[in-house]
C-alpha positions as CSV (number, residue, x, y, z in Angstrom):
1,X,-24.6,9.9,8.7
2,X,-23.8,6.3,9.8
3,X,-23.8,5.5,13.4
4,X,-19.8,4.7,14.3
5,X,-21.2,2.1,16.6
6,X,-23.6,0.3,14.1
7,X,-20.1,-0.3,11.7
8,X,-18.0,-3.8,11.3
9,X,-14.6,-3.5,13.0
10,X,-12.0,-2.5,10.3
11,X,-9.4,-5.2,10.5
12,X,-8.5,-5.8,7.0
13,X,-8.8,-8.9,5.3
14,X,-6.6,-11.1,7.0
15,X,-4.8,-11.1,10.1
16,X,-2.3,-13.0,12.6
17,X,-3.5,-15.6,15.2
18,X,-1.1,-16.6,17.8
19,X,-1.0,-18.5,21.4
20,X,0.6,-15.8,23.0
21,X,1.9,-12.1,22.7
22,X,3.9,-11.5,19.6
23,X,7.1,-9.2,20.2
24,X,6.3,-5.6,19.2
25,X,9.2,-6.5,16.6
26,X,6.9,-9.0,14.9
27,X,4.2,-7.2,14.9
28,X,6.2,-4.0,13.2
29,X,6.9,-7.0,10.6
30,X,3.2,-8.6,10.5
31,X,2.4,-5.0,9.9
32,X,4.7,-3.8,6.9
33,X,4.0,-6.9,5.3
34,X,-0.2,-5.8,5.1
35,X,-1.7,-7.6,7.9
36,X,-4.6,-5.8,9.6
37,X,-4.5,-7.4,13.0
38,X,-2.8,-9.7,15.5
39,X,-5.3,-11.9,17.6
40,X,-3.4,-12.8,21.2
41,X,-5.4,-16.5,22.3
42,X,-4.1,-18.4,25.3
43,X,-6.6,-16.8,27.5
44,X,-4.6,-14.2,28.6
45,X,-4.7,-12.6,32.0
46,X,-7.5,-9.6,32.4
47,X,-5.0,-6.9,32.5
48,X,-4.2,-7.2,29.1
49,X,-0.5,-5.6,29.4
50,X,0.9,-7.2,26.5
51,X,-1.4,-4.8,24.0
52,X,0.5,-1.4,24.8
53,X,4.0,-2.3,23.5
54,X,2.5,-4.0,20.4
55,X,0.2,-0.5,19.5
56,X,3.2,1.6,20.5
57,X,5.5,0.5,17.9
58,X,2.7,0.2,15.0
59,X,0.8,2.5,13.3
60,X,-2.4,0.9,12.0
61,X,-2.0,-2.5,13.3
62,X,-5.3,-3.8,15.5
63,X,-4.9,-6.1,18.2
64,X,-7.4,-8.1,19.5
65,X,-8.0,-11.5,21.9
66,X,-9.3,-14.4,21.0
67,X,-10.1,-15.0,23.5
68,X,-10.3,-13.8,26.8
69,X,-11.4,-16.7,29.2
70,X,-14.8,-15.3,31.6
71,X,-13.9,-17.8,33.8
72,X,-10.6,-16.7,34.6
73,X,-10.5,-13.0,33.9
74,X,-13.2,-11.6,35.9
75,X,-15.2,-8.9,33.5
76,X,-14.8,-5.7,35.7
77,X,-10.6,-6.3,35.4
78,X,-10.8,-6.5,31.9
79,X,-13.2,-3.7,31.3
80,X,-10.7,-1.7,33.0
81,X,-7.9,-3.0,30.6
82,X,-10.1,-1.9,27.6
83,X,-10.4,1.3,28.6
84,X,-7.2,2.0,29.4
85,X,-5.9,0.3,25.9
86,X,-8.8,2.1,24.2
87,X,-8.0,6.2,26.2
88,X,-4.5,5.3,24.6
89,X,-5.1,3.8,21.4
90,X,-8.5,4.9,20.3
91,X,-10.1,2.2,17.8
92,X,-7.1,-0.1,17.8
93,X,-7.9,-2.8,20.1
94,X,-10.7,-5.3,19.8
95,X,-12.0,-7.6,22.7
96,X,-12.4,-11.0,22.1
97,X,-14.7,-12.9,25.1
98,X,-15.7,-16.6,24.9
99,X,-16.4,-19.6,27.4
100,X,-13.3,-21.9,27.0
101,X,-14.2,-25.6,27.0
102,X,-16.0,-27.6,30.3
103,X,-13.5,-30.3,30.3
104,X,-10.8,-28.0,31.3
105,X,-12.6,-25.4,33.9
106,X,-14.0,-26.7,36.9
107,X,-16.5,-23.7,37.7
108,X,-18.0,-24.2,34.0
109,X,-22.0,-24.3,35.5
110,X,-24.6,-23.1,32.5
111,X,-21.8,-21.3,30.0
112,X,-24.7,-19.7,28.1
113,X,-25.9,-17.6,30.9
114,X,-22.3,-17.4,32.3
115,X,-21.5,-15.6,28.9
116,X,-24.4,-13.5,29.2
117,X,-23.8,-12.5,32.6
118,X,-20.3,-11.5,31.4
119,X,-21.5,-9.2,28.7
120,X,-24.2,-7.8,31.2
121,X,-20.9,-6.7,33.2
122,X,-19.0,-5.5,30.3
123,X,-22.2,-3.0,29.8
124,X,-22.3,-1.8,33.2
125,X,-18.2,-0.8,32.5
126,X,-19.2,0.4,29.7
127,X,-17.4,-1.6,27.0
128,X,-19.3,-1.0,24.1
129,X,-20.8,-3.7,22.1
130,X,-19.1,-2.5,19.1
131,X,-15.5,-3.4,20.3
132,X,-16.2,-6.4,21.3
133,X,-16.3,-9.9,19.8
134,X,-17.4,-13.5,20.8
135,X,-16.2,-16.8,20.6
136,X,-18.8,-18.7,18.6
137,X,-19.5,-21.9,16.9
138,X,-23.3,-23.3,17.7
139,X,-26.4,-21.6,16.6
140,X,-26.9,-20.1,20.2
141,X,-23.5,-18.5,20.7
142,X,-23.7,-17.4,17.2
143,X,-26.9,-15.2,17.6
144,X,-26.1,-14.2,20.8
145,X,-23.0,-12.7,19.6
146,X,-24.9,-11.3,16.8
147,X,-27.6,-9.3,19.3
148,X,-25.1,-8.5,21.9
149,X,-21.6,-7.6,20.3
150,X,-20.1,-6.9,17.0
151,X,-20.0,-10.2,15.8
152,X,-18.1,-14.0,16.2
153,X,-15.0,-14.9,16.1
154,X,-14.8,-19.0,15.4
155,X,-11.8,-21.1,16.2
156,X,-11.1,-24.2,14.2
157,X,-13.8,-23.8,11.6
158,X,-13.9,-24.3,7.9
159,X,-15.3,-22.0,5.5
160,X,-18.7,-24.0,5.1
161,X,-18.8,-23.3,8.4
162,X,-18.2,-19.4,7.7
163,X,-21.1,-19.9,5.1
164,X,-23.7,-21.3,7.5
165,X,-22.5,-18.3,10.2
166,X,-22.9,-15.8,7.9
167,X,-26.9,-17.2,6.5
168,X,-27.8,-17.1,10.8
169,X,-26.0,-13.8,11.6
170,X,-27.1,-12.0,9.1
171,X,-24.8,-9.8,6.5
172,X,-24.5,-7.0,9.5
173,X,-22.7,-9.0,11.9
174,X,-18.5,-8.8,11.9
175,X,-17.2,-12.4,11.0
176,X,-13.9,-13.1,12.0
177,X,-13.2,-17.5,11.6
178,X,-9.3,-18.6,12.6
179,X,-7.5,-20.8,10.3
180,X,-4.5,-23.0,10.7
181,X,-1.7,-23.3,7.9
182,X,1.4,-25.0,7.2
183,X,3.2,-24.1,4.6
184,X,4.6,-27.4,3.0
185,X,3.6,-29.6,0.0
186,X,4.7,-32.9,1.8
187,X,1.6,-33.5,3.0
188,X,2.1,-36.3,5.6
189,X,4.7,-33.6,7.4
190,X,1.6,-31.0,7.2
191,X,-0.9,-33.6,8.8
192,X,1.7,-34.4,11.3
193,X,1.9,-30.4,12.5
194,X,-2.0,-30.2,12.2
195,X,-2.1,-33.0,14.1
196,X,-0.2,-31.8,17.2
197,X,-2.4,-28.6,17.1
198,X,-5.5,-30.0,16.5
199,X,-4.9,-33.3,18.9
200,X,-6.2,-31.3,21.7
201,X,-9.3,-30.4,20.5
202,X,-10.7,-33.9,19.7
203,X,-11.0,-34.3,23.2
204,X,-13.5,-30.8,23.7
205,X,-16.9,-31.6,23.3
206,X,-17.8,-28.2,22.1
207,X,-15.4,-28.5,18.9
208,X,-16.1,-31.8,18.7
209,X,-19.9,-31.2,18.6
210,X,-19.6,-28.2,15.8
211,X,-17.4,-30.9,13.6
212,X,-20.5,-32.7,13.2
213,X,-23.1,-30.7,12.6
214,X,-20.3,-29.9,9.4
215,X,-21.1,-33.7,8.7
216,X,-17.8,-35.0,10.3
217,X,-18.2,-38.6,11.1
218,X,-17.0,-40.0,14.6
219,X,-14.5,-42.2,12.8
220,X,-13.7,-38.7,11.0
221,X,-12.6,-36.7,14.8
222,X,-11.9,-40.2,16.8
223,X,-8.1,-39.5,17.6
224,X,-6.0,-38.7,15.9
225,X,-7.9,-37.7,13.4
226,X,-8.9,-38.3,10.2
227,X,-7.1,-37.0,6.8
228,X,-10.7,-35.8,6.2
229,X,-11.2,-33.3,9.5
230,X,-7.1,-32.1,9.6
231,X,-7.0,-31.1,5.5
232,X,-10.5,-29.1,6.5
233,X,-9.1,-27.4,9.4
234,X,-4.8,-27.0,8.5
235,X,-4.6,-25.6,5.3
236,X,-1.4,-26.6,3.7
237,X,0.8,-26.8,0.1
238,X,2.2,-24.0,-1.6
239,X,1.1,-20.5,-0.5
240,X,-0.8,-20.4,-3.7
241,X,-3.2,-23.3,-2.4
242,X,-2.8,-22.3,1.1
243,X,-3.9,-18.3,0.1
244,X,-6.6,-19.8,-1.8
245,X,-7.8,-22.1,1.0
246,X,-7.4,-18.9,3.5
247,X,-9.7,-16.9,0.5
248,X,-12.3,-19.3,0.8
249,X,-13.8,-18.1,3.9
250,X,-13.9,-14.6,2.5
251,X,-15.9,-15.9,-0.4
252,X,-18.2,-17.8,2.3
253,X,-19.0,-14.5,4.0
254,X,-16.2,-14.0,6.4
255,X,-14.9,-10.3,7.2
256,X,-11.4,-11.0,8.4
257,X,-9.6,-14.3,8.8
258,X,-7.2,-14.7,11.2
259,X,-4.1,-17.0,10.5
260,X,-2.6,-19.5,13.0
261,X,1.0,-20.4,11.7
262,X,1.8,-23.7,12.8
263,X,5.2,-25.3,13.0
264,X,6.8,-22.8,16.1
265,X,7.2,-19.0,16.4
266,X,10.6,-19.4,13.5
267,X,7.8,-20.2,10.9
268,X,5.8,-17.0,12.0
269,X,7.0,-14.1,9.8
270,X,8.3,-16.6,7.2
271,X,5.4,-18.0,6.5
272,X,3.2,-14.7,6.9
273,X,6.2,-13.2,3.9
274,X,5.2,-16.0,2.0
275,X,1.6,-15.5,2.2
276,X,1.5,-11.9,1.8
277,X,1.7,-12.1,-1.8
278,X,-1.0,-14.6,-2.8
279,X,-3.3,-13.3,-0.4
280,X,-2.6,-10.0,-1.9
281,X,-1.8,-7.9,0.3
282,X,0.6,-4.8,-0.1
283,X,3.8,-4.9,2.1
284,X,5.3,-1.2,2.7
285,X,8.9,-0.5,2.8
């Protein structure tokens, strides 16, 4: 018999990434439509209150962060959070842990071991490596989340990226890359919205650093940013091309992709309804 703790978190194909705490009314919606998970970012605070509502109103439906920030949500606060999600809402929630970027957290002093000295206090609480996940986009990060939780989860990636994961991680290791979409076949408007998202991250070394290893140029992530790097990272079009953009990390080795509607929380479950079909998923009644 298989080990539970040696299997991939189950999250379905695709799921839902968003800045902050859907409503438990979207996610009864993200989940009828055939979404596996909803992924919370915008470091959220360690007691993690927002998960309870969401998993209360849904039946299936994972949540997970991505990510929890170790410099602001100290490890023994969230552990406690897990727990208590986990005692409720046994196999539903998935813990997302990462660095953040140095530019915007003054303590950031040797991230690496910081990150290591986080998961070393995530054992002693007992969160088990199995529900957990790490922000990861360099070789290190990746096999460090590799040895020392169920897998990566990488933000702003494409799927070659996905590709080259997968070859260092190993076919073992949960995969779980974040994708931005717009849905619209004006494609100057798309670039526009990926540009506002993406903006940010031109100036964050770490992303910035992962672009090129891809084979970005510096003309390709000098702001605002090229054609180029915002058609790799903001898939847009119909939801035909967008699904099929979204599918391509799947075909690369991913396990799950998570789905960052851009555009503001009216586009959320209109473009997720749009999706659902091309990605093929099956929405219940």
């Amino acid at each position: 018999m298989t080990d539970p703790s040696l299997l991939k978190p189950d999250l379905g194909r695709f799921g839902v990434w968003t800045g902050g705490a859907v409503t438990p009314e979207q996610a009864v919606e993200i989940e009828r439509l055939g979404y596996g998970a909803v992924w919370v970012g915008g470091s959220p605070a360690a007691a993690l209150e927002f998960v309870e509502p969401i998993l209360e109103r849904t039946e299936n439906l994972s949540v997970a962060t991505g990510i929890v920030n170790i410099w602001s949500a100290p490890a023994d606060e969230v552990a406690e959070s897990y727990h208590r999600i986990e005692n409720a809402y046994p196999g539903r929630f998935l813990l997302g842990v990462g660095v953040g970027h140095p530019e915007h957290t003054q303590q950031y002093q040797k991230p690496y071991e910081a990150l290591v000295s986080y998961l070393d206090e995530l054992d002693r609480h007992t969160v088990p490596t199995s529900r957990r996940v790490i922000a990861a986009l360099g070789p290190k990060v990746l096999q460090l989340s590799a040895r020392r939780s169920a897998g990566a989860h990488p933000y702003l990636t494409t799927p070659e990226h996905t590709a080259q994961a997968r070859d260092l991680v190993g076919a073992s290791v949960f995969l779980a890359p974040e994708h931005k979409v717009v849905l619209s076949t004006d494609a100057d408007a798309a670039r526009e919205l990926g540009r506002q998202s993406v903006g940010f991250y031109l100036d964050l070394s770490n992303y910035v650093n992962n672009w090129k290893r891809l084979g970005f140029t510096d003309a390709d992530v000098a702001k605002p940013g090229s054609d180029k790097l915002i058609d790799a990272v903001v898939a847009h079009g119909t939801p035909e091309a967008v699904a099929a953009r979204l599918t391509e990390h799947l075909d690369s080795g991913a396990d799950h992709v998570t789905i960052q509607v851009l555009g503001g929380w009216d586009k959320l479950i209109p473009t997720l309804t749009e999706l659902a079909g091309p990605l093929g998923l099956t929405a219940t009644e």
